[in-house]
Residue frames as a rotation matrix with the C-alpha (Angstrom) as fourth column:
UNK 1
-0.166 -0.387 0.907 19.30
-0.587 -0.700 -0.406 25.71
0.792 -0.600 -0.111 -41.75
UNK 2
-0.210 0.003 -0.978 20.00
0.527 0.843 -0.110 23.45
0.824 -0.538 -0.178 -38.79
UNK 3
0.226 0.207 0.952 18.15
-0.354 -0.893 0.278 24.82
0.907 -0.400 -0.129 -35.95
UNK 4
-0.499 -0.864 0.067 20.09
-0.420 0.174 -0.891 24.96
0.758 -0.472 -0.450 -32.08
UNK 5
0.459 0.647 -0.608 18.86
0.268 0.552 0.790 22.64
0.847 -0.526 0.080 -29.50
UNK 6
0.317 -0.452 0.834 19.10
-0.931 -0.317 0.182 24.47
0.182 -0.834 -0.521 -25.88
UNK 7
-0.664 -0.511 -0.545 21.30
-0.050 0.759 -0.650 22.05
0.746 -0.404 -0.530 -23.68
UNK 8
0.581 0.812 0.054 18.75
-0.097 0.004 0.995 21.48
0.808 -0.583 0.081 -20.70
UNK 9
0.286 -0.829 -0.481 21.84
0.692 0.526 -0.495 20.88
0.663 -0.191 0.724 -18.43
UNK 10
-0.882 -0.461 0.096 22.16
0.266 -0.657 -0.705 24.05
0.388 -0.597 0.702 -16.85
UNK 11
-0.144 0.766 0.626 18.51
-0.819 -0.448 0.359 24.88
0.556 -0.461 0.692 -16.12
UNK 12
0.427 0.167 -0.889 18.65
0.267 0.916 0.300 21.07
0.864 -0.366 0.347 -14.32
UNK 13
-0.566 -0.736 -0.371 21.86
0.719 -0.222 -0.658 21.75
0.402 -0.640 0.655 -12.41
UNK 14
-0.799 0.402 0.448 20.41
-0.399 -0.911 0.106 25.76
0.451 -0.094 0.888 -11.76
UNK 15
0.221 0.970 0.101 16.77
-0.527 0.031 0.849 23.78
0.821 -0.241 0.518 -10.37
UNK 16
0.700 -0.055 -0.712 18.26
0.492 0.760 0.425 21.13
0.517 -0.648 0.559 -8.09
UNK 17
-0.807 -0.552 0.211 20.86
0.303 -0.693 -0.654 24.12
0.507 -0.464 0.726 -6.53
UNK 18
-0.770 0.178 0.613 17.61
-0.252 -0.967 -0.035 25.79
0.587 -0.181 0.789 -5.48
UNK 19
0.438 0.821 -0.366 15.74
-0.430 0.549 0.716 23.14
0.789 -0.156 0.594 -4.09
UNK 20
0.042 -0.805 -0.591 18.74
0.673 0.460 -0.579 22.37
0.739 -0.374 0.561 -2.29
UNK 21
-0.781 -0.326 0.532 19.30
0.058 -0.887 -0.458 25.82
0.622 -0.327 0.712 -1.11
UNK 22
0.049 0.800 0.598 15.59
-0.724 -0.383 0.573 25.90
0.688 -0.461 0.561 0.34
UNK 23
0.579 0.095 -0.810 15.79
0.366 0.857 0.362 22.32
0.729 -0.506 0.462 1.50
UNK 24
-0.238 -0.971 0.010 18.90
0.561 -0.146 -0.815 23.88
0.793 -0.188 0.579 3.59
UNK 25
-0.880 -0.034 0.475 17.47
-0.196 -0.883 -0.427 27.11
0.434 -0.468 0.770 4.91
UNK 26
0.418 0.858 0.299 14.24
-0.654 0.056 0.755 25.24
0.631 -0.511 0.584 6.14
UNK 27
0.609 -0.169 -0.775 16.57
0.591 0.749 0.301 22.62
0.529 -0.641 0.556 8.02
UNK 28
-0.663 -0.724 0.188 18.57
0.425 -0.572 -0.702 25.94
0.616 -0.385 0.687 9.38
UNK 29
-0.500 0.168 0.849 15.88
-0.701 -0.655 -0.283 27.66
0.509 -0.737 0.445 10.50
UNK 30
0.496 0.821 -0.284 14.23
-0.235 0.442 0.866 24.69
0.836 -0.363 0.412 12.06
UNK 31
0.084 -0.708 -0.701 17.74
0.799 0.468 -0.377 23.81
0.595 -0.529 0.605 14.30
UNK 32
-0.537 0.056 0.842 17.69
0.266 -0.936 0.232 27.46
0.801 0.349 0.487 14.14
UNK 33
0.311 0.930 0.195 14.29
-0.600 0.033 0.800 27.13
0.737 -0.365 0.568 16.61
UNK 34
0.622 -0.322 -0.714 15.88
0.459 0.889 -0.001 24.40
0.635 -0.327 0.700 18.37
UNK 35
0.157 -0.983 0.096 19.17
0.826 0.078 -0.558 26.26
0.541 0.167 0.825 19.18
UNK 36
-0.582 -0.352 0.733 18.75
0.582 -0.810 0.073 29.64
0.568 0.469 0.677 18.81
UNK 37
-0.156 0.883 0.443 15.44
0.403 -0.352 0.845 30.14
0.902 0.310 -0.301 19.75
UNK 38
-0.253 0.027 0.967 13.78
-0.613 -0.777 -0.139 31.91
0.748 -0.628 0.213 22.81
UNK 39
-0.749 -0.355 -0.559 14.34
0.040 0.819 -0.573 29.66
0.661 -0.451 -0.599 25.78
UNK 40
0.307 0.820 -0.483 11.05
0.612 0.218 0.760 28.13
0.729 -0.529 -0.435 28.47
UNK 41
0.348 -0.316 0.882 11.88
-0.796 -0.597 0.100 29.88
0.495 -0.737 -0.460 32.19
UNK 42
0.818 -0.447 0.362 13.51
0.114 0.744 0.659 26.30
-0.564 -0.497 0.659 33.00
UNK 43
0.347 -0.862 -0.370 16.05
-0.507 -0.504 0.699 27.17
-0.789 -0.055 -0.612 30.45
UNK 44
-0.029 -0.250 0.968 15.08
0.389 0.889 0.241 24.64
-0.921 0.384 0.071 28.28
UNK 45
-0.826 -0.336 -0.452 15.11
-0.295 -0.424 0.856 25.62
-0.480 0.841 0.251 24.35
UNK 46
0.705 0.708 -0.040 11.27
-0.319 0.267 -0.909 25.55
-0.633 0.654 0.414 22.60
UNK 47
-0.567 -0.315 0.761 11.47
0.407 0.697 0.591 23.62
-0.716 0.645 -0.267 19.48
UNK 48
-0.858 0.172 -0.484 8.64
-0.495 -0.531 0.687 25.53
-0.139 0.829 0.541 17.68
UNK 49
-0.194 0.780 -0.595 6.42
-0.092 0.589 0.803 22.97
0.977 0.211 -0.042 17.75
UNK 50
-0.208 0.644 0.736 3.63
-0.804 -0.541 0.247 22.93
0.557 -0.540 0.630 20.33
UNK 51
0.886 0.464 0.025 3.08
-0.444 0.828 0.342 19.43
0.138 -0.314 0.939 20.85
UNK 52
0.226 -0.974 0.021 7.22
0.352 0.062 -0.934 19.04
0.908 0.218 0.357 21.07
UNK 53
-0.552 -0.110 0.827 7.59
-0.662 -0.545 -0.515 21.69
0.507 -0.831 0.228 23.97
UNK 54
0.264 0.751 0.605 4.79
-0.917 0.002 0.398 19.89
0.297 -0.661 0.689 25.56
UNK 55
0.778 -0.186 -0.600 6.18
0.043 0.969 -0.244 16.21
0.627 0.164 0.762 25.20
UNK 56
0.065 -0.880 0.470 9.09
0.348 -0.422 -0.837 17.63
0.935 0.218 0.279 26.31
UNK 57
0.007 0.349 0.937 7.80
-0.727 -0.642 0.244 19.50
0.686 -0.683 0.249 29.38
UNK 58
0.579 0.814 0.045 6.32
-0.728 0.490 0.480 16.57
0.369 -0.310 0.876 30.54
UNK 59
0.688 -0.494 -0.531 9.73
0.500 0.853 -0.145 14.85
0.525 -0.166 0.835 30.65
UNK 60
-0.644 -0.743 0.183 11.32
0.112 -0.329 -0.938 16.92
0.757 -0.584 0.295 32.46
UNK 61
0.187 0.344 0.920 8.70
-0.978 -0.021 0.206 17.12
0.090 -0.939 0.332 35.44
UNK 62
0.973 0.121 0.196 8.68
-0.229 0.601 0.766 13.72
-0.025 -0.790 0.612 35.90
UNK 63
0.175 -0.980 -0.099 12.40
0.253 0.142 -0.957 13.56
0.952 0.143 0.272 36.24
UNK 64
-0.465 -0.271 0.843 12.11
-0.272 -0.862 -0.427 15.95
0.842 -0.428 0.327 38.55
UNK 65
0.492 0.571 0.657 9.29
-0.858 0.191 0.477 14.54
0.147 -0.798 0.584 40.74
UNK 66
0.874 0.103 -0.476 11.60
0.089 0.927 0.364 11.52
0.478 -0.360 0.801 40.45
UNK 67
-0.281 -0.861 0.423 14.84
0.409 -0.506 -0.759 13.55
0.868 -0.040 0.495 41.74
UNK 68
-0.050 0.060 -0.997 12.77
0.991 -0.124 -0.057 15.15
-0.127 -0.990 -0.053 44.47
UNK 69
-0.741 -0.668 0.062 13.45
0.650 -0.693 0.312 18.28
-0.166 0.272 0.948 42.85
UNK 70
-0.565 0.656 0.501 9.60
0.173 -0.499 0.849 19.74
0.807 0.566 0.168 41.74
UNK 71
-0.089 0.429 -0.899 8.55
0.982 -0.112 -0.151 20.83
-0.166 -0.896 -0.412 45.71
UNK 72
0.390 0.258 0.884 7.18
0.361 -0.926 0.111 24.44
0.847 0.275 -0.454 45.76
UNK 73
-0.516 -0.851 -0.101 8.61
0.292 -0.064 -0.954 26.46
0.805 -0.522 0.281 47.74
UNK 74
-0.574 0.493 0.654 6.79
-0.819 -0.323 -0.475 26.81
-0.022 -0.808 0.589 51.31
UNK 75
0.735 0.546 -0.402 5.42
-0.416 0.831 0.370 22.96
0.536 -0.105 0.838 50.75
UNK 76
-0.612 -0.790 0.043 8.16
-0.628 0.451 -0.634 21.91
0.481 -0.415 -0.772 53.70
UNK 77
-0.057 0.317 -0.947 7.27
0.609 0.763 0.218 19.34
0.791 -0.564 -0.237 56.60
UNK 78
0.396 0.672 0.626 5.76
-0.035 -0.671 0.741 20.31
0.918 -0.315 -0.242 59.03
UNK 79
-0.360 -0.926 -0.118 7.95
-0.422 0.274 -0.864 20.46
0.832 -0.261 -0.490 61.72
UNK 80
-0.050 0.397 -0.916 7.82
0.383 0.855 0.350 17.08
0.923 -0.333 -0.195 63.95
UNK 81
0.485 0.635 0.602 6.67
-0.299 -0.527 0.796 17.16
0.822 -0.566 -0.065 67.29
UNK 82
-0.134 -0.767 0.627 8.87
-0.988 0.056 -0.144 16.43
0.075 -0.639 -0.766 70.72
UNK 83
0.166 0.012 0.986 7.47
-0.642 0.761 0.099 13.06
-0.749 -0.649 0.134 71.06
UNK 84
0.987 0.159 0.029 8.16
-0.017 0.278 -0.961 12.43
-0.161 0.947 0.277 67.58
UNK 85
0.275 -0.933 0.231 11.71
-0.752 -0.359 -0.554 13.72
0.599 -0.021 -0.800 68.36
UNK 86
-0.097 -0.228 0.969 11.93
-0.939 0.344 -0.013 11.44
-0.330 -0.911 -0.248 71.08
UNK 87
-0.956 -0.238 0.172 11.37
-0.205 0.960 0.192 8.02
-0.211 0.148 -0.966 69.36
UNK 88
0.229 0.883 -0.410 7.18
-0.558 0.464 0.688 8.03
0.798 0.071 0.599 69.61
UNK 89
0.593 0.337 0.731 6.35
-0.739 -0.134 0.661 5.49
0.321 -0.932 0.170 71.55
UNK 90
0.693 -0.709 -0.128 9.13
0.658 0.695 -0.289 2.67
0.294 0.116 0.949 71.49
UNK 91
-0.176 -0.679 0.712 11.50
0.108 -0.733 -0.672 6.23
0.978 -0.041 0.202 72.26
UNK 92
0.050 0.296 0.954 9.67
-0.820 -0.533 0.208 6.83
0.571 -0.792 0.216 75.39
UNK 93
0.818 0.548 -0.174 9.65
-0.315 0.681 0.661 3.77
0.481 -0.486 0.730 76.50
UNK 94
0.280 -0.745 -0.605 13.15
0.711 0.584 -0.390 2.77
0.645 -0.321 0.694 76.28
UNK 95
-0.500 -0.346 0.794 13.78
-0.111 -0.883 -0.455 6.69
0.859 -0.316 0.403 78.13
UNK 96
0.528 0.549 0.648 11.34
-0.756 -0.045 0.653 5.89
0.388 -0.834 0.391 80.79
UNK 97
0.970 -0.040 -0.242 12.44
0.134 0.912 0.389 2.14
0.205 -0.409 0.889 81.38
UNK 98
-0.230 -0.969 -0.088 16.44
0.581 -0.064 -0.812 3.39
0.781 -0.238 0.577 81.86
UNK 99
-0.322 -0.079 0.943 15.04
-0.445 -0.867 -0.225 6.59
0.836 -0.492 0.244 84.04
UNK 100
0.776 0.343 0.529 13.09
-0.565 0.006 0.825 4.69
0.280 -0.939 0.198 86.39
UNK 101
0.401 -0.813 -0.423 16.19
0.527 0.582 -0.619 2.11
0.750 0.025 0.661 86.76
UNK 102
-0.444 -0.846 0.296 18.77
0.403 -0.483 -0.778 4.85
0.801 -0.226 0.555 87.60
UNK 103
-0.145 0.165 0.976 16.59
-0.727 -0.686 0.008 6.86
0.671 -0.709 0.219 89.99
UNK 104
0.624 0.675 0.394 15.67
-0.452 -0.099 0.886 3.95
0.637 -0.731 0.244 91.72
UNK 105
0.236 -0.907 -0.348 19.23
0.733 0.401 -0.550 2.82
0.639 -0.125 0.759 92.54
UNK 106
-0.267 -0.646 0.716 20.10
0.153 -0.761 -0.630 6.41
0.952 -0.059 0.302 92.84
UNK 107
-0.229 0.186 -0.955 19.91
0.922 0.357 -0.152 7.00
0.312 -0.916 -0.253 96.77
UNK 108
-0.746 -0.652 0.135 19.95
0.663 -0.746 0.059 10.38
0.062 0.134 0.989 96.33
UNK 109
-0.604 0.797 -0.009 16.72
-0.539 -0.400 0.741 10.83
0.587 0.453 0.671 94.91
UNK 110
-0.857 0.486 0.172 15.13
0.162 0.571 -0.804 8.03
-0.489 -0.662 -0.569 97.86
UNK 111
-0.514 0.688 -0.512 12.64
-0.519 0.226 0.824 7.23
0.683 0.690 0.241 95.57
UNK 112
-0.452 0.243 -0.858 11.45
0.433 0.901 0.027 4.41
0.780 -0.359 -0.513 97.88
UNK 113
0.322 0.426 0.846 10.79
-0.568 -0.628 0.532 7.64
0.757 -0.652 0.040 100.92
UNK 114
-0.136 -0.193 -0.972 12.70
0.874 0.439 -0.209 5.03
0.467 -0.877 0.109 103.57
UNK 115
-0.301 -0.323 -0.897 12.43
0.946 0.020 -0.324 6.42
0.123 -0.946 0.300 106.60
UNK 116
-0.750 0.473 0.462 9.63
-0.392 -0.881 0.265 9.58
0.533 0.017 0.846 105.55
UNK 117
-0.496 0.809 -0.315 6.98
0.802 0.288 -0.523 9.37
-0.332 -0.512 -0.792 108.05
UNK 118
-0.828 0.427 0.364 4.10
-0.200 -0.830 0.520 11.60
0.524 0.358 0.773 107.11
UNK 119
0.414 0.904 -0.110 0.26
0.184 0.036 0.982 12.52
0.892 -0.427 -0.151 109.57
UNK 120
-0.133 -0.312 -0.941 -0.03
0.934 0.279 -0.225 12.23
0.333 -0.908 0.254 113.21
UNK 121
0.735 0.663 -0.139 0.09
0.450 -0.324 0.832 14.74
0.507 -0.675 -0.537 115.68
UNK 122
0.476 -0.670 0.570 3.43
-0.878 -0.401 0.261 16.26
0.054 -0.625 -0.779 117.30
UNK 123
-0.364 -0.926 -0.103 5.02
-0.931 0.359 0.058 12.75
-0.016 0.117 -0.993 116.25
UNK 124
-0.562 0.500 0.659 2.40
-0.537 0.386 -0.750 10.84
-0.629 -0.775 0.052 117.17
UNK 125
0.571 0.817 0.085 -0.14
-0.044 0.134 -0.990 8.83
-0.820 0.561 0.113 114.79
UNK 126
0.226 -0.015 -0.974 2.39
-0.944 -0.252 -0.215 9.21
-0.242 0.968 -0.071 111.95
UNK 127
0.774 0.258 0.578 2.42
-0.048 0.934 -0.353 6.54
-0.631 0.245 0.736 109.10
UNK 128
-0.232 -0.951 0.206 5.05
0.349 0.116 0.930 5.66
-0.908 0.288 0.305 106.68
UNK 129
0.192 -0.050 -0.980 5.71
-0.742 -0.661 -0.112 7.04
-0.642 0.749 -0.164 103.09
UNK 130
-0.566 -0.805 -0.177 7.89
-0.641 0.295 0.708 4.28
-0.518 0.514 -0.683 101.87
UNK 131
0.680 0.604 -0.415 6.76
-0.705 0.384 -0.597 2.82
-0.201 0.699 0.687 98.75
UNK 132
-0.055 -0.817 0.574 8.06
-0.129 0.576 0.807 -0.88
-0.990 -0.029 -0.137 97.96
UNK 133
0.134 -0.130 -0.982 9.21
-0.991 -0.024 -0.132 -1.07
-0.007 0.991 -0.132 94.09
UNK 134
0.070 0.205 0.976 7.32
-0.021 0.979 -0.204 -4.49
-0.997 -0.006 0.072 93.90
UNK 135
-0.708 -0.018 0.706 7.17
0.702 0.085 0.707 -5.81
-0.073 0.996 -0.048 89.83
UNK 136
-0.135 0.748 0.650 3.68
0.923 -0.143 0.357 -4.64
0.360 0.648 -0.671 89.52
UNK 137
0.788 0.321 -0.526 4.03
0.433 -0.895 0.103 -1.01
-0.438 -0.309 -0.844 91.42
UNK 138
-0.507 -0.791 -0.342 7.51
0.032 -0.414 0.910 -0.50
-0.862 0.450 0.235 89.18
UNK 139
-0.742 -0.223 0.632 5.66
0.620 0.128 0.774 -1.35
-0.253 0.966 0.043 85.84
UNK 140
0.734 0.653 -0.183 2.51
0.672 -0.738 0.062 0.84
-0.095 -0.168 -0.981 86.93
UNK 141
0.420 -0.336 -0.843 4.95
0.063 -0.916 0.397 3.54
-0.905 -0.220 -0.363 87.66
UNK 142
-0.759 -0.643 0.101 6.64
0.106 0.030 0.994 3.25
-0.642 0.765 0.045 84.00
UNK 143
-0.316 0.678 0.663 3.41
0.906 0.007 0.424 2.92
0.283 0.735 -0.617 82.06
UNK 144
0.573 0.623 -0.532 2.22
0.775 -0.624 0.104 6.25
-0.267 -0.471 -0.840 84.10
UNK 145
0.048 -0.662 -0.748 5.47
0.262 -0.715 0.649 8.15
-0.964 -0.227 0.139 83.37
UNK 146
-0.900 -0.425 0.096 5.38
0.162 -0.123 0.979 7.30
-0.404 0.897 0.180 79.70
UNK 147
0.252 0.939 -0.233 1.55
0.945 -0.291 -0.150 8.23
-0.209 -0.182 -0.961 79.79
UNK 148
0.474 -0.153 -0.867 2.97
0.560 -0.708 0.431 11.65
-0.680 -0.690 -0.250 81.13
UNK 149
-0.581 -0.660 -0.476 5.73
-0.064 -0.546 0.835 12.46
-0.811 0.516 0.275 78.73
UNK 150
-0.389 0.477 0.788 3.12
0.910 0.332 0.248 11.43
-0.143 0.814 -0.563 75.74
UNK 151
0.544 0.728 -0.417 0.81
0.794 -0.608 -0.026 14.30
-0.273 -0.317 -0.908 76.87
UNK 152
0.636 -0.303 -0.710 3.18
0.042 -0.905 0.424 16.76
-0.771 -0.299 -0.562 77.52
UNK 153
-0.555 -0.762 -0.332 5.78
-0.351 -0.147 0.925 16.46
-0.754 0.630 -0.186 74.46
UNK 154
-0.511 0.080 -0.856 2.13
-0.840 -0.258 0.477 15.98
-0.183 0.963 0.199 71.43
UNK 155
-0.985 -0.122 -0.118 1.79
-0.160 0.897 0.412 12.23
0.056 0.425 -0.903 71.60
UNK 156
-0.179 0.925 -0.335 -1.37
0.624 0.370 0.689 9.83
0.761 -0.086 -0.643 72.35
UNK 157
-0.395 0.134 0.909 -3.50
-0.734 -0.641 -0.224 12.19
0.552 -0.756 0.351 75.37
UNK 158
0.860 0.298 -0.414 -4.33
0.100 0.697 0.710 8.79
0.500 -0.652 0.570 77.65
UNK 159
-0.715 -0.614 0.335 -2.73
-0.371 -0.073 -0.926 9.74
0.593 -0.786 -0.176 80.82
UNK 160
0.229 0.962 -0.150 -4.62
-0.015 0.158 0.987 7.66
0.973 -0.224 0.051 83.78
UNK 161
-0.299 -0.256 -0.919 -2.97
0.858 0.350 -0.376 8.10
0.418 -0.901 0.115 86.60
UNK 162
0.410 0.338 -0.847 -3.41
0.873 -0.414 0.258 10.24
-0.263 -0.845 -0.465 89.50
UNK 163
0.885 -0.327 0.332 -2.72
-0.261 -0.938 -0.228 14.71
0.386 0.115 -0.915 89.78
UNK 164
-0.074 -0.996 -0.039 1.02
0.482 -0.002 -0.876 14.95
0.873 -0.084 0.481 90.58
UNK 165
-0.446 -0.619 0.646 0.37
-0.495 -0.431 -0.755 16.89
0.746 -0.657 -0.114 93.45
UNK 166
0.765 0.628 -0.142 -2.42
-0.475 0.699 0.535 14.55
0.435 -0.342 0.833 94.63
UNK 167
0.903 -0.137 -0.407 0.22
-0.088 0.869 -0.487 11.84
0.421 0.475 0.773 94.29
UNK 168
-0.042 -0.950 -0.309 3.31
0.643 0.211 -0.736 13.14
0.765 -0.229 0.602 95.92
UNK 169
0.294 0.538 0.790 1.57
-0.593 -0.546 0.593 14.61
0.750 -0.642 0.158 98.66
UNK 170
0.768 0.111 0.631 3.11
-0.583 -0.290 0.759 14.30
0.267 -0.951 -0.158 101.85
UNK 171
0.886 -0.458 -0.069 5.75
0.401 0.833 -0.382 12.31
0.232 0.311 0.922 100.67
UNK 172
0.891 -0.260 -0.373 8.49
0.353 -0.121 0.928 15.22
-0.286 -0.958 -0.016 101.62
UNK 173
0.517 -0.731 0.446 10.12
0.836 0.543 -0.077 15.53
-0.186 0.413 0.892 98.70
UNK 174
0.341 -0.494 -0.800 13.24
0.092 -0.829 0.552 17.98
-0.935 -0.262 -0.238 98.97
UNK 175
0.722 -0.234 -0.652 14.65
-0.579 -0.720 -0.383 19.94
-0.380 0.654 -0.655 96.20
UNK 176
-0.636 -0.772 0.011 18.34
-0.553 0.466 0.691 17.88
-0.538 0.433 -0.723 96.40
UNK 177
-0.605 -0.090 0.791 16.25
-0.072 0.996 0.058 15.03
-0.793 -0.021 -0.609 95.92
UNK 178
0.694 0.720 0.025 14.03
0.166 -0.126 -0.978 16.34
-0.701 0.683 -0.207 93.04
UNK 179
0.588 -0.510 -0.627 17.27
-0.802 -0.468 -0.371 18.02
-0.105 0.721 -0.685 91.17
UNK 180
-0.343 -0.074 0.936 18.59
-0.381 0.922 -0.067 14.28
-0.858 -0.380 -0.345 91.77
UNK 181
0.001 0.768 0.640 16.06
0.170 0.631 -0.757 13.00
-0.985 0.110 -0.130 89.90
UNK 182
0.822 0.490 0.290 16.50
0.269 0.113 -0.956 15.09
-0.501 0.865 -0.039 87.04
UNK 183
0.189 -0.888 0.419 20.20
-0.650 0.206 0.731 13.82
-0.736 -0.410 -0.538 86.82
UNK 184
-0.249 0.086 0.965 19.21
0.457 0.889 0.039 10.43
-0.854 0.451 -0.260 86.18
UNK 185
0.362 0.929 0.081 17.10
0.139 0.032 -0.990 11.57
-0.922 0.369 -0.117 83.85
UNK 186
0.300 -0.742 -0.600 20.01
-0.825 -0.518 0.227 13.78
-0.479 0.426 -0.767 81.91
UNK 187
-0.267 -0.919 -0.290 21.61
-0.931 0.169 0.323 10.48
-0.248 0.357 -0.901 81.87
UNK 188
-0.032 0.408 0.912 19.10
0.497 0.798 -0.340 7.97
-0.867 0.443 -0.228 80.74
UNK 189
0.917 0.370 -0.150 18.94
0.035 -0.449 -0.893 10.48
-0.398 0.813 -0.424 77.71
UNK 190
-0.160 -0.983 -0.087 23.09
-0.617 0.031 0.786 10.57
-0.771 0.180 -0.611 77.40
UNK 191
-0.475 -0.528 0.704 22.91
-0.440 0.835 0.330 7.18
-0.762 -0.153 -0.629 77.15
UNK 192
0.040 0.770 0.637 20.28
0.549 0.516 -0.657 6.84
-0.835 0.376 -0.402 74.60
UNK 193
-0.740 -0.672 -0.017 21.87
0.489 -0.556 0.672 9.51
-0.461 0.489 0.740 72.71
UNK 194
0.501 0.855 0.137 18.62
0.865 -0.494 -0.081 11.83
-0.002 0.159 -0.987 72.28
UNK 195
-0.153 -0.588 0.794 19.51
0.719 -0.617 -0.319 14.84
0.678 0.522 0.518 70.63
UNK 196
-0.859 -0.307 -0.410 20.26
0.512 -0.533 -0.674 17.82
-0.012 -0.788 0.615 72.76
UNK 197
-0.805 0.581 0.123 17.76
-0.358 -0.640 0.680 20.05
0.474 0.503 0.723 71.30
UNK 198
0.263 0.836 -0.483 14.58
-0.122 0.525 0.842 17.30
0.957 -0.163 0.240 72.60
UNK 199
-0.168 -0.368 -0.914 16.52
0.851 0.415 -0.323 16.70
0.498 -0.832 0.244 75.70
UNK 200
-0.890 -0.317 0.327 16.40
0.305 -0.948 -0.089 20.24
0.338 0.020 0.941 76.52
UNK 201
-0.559 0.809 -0.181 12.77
-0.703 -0.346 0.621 20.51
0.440 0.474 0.762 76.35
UNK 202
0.092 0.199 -0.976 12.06
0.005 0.980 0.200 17.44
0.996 -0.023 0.089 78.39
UNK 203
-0.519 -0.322 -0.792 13.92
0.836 0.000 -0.549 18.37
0.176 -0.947 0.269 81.10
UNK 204
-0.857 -0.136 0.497 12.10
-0.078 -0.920 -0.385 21.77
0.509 -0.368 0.778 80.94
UNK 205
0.053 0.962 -0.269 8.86
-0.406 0.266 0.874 20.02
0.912 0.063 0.405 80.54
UNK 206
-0.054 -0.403 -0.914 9.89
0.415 0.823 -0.387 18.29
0.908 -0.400 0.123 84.36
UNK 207
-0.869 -0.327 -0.372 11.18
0.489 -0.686 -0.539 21.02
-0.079 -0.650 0.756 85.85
UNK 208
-0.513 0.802 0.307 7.67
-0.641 -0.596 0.484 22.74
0.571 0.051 0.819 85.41
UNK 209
0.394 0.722 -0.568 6.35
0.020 0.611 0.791 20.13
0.919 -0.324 0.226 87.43
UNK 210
-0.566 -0.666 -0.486 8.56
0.469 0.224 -0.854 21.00
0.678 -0.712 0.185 90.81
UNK 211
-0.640 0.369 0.674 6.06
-0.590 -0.798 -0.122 22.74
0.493 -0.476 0.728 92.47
UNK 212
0.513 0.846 -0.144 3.58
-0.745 0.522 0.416 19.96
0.427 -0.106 0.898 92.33
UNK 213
0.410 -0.408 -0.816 6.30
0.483 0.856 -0.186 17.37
0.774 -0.317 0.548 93.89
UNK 214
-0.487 -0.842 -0.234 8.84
0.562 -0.097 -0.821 19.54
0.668 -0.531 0.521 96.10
UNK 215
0.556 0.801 -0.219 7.35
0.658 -0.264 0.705 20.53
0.507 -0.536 -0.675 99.14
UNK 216
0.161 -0.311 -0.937 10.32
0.482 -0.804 0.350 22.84
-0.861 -0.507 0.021 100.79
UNK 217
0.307 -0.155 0.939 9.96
0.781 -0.523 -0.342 25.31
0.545 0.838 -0.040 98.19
């Protein structure tokens, strides 16, 4: 009696299907994770794997910090200050060195006081006003003004010169010749193309000083 030898052939085929089949469904549900899975709160897609997500993280921030893009919100700049608006100090300067120019051209504004007499008696005794715009009383008066605007618009606080009303005391000076003055000024800033906004603020920062200069109030 010849006894039947099983064929091993199908239980081979039938073993390497099912290894196959698992090999499959563990590479489904791992893409699965990848794909599928329950996204970070950037939107990005965990992977399942802890040290993945983290790797992962980590490249995307610094992307981001190199984009510009990872600022919290309410971590703005502090917003800059008028003399910061204004150039600092290389701004002020070139705004002072055009203003005193124009005003002293400008006849309007008689910077110089020709022909203000100021003391005395009933006419008597009185002395002149008029200041001559020698080199060294023009660059004194520029280093004082840009002193001035420092102070008043944040900057450095080294202001040595004299009180303003100290200083334009008895000099006479009339409204035209004050609203004059901050003309020029208007238009040393035109011309330097300072934004409107800082101009604005400059000129108010001036005009708060007309008491201490204009004497027919």
């Amino acid at each position: 009696m010849t006894t039947a030898t099983s064929d091993p052939a199908p239980y081979v085929t039938a073993s390497l299907r099912w290894r196959a089949g698992c090999a499959i469904c563990t590479l489904l549900l791992g893409l699965g994770g990848c794909l599928g899975g329950p996204e970070s709160e950037d939107g990005f897609h965990t992977s399942g794997n802890r040290e993945a997500d983290q790797r992962a993280e980590q490249r995307i921030t610094a992307t981001r910090q190199m984009r510009g893009e990872d600022a919290a919100v309410g971590d703005e700049a502090p917003e800059q200050s008028l003399y910061g608006r204004l150039g600092g100090a290389e701004g002020v300067r070139r705004i002072v060195a055009d203003f005193v120019d124009r005003a002293l051209a400008d006849p309007r504004v008689n910077w110089a006081r020709k022909g203000v007499l100021s003391g005395g008696v009933l006419g008597v005794g009185q002395s002149s006003e008029e200041w001559t715009p020698s080199a060294r009383h023009v660059t004194a008066l520029r280093e004082h003004l840009a002193q001035f605007i420092a102070v008043a618009t944040g900057g450095p606080s080294d202001y040595d010169g004299r009180q303003l009303d100290a200083v334009h005391a008895g000099m006479e000076i009339r409204n035209t010749e004050f609203d004059a003055a901050i003309g020029d000024l208007k238009a040393s800033m035109d011309a330097l193309h300072v934004e409107a906004a800082a101009q604005k603020e400059l000129l108010a920062i001036f005009e708060s000083t007309r008491p201490q200069i204009v004497e027919d109030q």
